[in-house]
C-alpha positions as CSV (number, residue, x, y, z in Angstrom):
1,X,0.0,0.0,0.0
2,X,3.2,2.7,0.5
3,X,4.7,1.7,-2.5
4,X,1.5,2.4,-4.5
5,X,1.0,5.7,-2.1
6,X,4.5,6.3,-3.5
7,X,4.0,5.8,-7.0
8,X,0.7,8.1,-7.2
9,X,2.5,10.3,-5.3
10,X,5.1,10.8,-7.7
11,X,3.2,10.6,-10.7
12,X,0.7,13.1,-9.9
13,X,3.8,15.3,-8.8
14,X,5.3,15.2,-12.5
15,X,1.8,15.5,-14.1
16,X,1.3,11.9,-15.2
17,X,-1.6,9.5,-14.8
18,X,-1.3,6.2,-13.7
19,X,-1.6,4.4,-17.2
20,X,0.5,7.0,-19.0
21,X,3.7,5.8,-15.8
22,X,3.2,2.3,-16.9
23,X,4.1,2.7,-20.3
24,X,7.5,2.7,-21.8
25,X,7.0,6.0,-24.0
26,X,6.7,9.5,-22.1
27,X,4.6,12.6,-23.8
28,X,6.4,15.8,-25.0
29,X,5.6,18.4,-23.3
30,X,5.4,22.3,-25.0
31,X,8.6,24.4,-24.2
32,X,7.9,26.8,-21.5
33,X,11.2,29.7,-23.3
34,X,12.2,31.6,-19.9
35,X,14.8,33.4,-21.9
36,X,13.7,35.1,-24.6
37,X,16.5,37.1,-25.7
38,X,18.9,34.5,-25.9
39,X,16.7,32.2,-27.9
40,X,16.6,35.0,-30.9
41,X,20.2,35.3,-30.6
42,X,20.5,31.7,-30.5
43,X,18.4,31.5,-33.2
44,X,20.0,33.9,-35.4
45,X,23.2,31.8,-35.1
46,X,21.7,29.0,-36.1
47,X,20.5,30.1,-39.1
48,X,24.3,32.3,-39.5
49,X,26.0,30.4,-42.6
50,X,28.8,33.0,-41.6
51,X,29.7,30.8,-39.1
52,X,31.1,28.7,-41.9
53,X,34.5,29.4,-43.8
54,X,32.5,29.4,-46.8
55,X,30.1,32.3,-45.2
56,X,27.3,29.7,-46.9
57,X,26.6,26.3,-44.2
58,X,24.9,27.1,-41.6
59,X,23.3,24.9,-38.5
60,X,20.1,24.9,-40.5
61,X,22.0,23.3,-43.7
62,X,22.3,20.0,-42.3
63,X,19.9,20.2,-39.5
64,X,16.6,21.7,-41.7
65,X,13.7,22.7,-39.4
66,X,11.8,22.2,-42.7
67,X,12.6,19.2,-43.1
68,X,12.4,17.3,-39.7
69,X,15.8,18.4,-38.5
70,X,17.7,16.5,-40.5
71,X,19.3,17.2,-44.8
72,X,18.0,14.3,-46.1
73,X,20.7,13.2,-47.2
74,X,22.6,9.7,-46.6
75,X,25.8,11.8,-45.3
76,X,25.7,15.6,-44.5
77,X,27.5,17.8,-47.3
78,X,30.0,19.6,-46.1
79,X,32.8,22.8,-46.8
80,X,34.4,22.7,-50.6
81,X,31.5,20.3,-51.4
82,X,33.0,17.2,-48.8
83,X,31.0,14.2,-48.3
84,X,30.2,14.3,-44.5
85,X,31.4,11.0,-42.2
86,X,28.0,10.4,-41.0
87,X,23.9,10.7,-41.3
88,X,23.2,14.0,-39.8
89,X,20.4,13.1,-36.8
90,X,17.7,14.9,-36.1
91,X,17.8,18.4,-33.9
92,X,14.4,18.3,-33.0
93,X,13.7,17.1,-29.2
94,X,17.7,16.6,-29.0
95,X,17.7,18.2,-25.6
96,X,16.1,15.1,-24.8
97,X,19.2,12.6,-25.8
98,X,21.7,11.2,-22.8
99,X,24.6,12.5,-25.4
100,X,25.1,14.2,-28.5
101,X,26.3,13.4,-32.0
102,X,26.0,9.0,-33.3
103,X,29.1,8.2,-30.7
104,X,28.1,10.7,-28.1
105,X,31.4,12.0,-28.3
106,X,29.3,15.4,-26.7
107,X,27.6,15.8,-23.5
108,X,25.1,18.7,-24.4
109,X,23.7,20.8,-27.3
110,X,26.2,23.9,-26.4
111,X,29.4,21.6,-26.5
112,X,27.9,19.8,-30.0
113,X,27.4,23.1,-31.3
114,X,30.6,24.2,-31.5
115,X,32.1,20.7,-33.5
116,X,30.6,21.5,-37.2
117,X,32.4,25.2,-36.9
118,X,36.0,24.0,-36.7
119,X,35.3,20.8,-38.4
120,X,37.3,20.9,-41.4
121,X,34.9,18.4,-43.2
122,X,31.8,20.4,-42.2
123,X,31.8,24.0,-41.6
124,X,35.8,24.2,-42.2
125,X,36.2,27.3,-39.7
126,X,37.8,27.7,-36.4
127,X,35.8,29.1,-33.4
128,X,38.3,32.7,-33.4
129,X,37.2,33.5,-36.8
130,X,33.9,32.3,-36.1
131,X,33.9,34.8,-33.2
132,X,35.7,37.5,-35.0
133,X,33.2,37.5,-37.8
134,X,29.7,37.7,-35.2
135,X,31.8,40.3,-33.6
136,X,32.3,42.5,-36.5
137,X,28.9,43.0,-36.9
138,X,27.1,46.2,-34.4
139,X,24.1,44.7,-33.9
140,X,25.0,41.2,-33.2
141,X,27.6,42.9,-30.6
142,X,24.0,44.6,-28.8
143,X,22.7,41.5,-28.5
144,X,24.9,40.0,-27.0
145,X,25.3,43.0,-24.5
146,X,21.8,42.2,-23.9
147,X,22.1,38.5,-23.0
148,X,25.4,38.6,-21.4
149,X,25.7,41.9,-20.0
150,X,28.7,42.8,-22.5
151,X,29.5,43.1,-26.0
152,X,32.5,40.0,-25.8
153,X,31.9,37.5,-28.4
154,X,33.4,34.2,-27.8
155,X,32.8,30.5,-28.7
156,X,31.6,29.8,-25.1
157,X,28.7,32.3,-25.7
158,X,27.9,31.2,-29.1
159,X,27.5,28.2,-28.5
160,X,25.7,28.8,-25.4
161,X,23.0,30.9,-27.7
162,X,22.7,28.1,-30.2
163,X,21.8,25.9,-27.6
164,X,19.2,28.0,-25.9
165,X,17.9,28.0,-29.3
166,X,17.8,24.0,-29.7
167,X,16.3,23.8,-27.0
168,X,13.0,24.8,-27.8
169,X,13.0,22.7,-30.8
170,X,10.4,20.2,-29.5
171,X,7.5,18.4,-31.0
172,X,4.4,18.2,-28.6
173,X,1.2,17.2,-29.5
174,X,1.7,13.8,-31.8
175,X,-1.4,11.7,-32.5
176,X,0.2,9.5,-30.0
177,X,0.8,11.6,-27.4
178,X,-3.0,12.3,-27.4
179,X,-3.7,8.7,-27.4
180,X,-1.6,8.7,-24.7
181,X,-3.2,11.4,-22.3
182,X,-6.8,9.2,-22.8
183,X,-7.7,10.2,-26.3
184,X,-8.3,6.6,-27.6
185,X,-9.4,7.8,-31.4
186,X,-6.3,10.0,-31.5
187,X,-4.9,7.0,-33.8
188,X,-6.1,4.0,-35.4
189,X,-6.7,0.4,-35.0
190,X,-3.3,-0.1,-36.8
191,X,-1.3,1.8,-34.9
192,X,-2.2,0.4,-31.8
193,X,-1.4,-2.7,-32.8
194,X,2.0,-1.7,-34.3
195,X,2.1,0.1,-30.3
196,X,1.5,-3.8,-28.7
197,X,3.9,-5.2,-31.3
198,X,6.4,-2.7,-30.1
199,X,6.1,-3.8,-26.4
200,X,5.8,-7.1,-27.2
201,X,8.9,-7.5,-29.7
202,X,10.7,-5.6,-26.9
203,X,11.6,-2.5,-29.3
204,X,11.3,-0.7,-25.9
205,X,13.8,-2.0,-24.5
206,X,16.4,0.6,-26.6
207,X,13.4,3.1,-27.4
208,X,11.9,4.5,-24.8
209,X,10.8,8.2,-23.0
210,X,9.8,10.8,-24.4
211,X,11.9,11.1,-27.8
212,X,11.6,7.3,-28.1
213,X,15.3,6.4,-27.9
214,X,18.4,8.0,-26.9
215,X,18.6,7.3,-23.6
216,X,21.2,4.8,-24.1
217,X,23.9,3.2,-26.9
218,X,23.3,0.2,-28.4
219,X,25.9,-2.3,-31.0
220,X,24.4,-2.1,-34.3
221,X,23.8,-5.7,-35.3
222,X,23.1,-6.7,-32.1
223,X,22.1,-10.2,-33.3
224,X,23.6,-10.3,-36.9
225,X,26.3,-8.0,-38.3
226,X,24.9,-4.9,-40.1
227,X,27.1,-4.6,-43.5
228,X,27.9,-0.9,-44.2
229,X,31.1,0.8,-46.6
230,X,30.3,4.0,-44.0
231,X,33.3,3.7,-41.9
232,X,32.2,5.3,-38.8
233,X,33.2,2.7,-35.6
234,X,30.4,4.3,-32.8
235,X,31.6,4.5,-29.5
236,X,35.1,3.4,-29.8
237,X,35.9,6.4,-31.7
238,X,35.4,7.5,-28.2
239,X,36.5,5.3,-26.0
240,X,38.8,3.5,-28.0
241,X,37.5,0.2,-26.9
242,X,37.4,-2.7,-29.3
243,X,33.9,-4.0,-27.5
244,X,32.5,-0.4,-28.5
245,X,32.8,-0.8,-31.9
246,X,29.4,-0.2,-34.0
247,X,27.8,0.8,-30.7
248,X,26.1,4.0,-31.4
249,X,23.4,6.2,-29.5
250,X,20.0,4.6,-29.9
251,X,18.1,7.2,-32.0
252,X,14.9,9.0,-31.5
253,X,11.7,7.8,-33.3
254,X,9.8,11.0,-32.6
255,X,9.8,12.4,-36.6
256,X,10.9,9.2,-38.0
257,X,8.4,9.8,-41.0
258,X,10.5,13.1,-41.7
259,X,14.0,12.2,-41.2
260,X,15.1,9.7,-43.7
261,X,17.3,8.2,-44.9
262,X,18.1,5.9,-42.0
263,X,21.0,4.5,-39.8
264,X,24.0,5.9,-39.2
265,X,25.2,5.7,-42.8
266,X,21.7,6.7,-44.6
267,X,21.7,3.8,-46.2
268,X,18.0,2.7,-45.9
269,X,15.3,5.7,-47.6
270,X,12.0,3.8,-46.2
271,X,10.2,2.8,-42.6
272,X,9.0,-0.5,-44.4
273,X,13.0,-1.3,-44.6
274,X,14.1,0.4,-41.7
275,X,11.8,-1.8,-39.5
276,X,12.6,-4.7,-41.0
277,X,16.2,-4.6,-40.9
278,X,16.3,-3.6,-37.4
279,X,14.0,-6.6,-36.3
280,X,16.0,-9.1,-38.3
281,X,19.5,-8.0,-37.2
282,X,18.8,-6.4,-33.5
283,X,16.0,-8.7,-32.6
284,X,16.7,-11.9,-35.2
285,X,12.9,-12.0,-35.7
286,X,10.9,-11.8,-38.8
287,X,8.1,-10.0,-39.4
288,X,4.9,-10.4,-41.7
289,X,3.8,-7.8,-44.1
290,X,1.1,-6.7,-42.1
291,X,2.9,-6.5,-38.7
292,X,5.9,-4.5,-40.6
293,X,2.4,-2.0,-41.8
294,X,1.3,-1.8,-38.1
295,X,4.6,-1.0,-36.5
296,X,4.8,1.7,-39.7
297,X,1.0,3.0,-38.6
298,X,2.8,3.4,-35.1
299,X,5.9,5.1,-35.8
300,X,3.5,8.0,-38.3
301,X,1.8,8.4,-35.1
302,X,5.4,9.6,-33.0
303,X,5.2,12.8,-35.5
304,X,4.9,16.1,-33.5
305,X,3.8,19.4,-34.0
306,X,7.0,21.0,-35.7
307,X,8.2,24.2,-34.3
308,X,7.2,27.1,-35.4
309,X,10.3,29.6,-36.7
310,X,10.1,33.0,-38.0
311,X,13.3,33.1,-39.9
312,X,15.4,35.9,-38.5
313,X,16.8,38.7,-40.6
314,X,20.2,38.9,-40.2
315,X,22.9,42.2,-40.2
316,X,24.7,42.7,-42.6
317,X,27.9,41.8,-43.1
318,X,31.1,44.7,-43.3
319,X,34.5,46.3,-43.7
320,X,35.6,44.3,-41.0
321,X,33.7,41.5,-41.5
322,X,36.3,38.6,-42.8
323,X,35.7,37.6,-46.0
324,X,33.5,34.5,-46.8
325,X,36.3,31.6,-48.8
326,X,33.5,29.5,-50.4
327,X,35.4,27.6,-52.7
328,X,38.3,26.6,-51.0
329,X,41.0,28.9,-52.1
């Protein structure tokens, strides 16, 4: 009787019924912005392809917010027209994720932030210049002032900004979310059996809360080897540990009907595939046609409300603005 005092206790306290705390898969709840001023900032870098040696890739290049948060694109495209290492992943809900980037090689938004800028295969500039050109500029230099109580522009604050920014990238209000706070016709017949088939296949195990994965890493091929030319080893990129090798952050399946192609290497451009291939070599089950259409029905039901963005207009560039180098000279 305490223990289920407890649990009501601590349900009601973060907002939950009983039925939604038993299930594996958490609602997205609306950002609540408390800081207004740095999420326009944040959002101006992020749409800043100044940022970029090239003055032409910006955040928004690979990570389109009309287009799911993702380029789709097997492998990003990068400065001088450079094939990218890896399938860029979703921004949207990444605030959610135990880790940023496939190997997790990040612990937050702000620190991920600042990799593409002084990647030489992405955005091909370093963080001084990247600085130097914001700071050129009057009116980002105001804004600034007005976040951070001075005009210095730095990496740390940029970054900082950008993440504010990602932060309220969220998508509330999926069909299954509503089924999920009591609105049984919120989706259909289908996709509550692709839900059960879900649970009962154990897909839960890996995706679960509220973005539906990356809460933890997982080996690709779990049960039989997943054949890729992408040379990308997960985790022991990181760690440098042979038994880390093709473990990667589990992904979120919120959006998965926007953010194609799939994997880490983009090498599968349909659920119907995706789904299959991740029973047969994660689980080493097999599904029928009409299961694969119901766990489909289910995953069309994860996709949100996408955020709504007023592109920002941004200054103007200057005499002391550096010069943008977009074709590698």
């Amino acid at each position: 009787m305490r223990y289920q005092a407890l649990v009501m206790a601590v349900t009601a306290a973060l907002g939950m019924t009983a039925a939604q705390a038993a299930e594996p898969i958490e609602i997205i709840k609306p950002v609540k912005i408390t800081e207004p001023e740095k999420v326009e900032l944040g959002k101006m870098l992020y749409f800043e392809p100044r940022l970029s040696k090239s003055g032409f890739i910006s955040c928004n290049s690979c990570h389109n917010l009309s287009m799911g948060g993702v380029d789709a694109l097997p492998t990003s495209i990068g400065h001088a027209w450079q094939e990218g290492p890896i399938n860029s992943p979703t921004v949207l809900n990444a605030d959610y994720m135990l880790a940023q980037f496939w190997d997790g090689r990040a612990k937050d938004l702000k620190e991920q932030a600042a990799g593409p800028i002084a990647n030489p295969k992405e955005m091909g500039f370093t963080h001084e210049l990247a600085s130097e050109t914001v700071a050129s500029m009057p009116a980002y230099r105001a804004r600034f002032k007005q976040v951070y109580g001075s005009e210095e522009v730095n990496i740390d604050r940029i970054t900082d900004a950008i993440a504010a920014f990602e932060k309220t990238l969220v998508t509330p209000n999926s069909a299954f979310d509503k089924y999920l706070e009591g609105d049984k016709k919120a989706i259909s017949a289908e996709a509550k059996a692709g839900y059960q088939l879900f649970k009962d296949k154990g897909c839960v195990a890996c995706h679960n809360g509220p973005a539906v994965g990356g809460t933890m890493y997982m080996k690709m091929g779990l049960i039989k080897p997943f054949h890729t030319d992408n040379p990308a080893e997960g985790r022991k990129g990181v760690t440098g540990k042979e038994a880390d090798k093709m473990v990667f952050k589990v992904p979120t399946l919120r959006n998965i009907e926007l953010t194609y192609p799939y994997f880490h290497d983009g090498s599968v451009w349909n659920l119907e595939e995706a789904v299959n291939t991740m029973s047969d070599i994660q689980l080493g089950q097999k599904l029928t046609e009409k299961e694969t259409q119901e766990m489909v029905a289910f995953l069309k039901s994860l996709t949100g409300e996408q955020p709504k963005v007023e592109l920002p207009i941004l200054p103007p560039s200057n005499k002391d603005t550096p010069r943008p180098v977009p074709f590698g000279k």
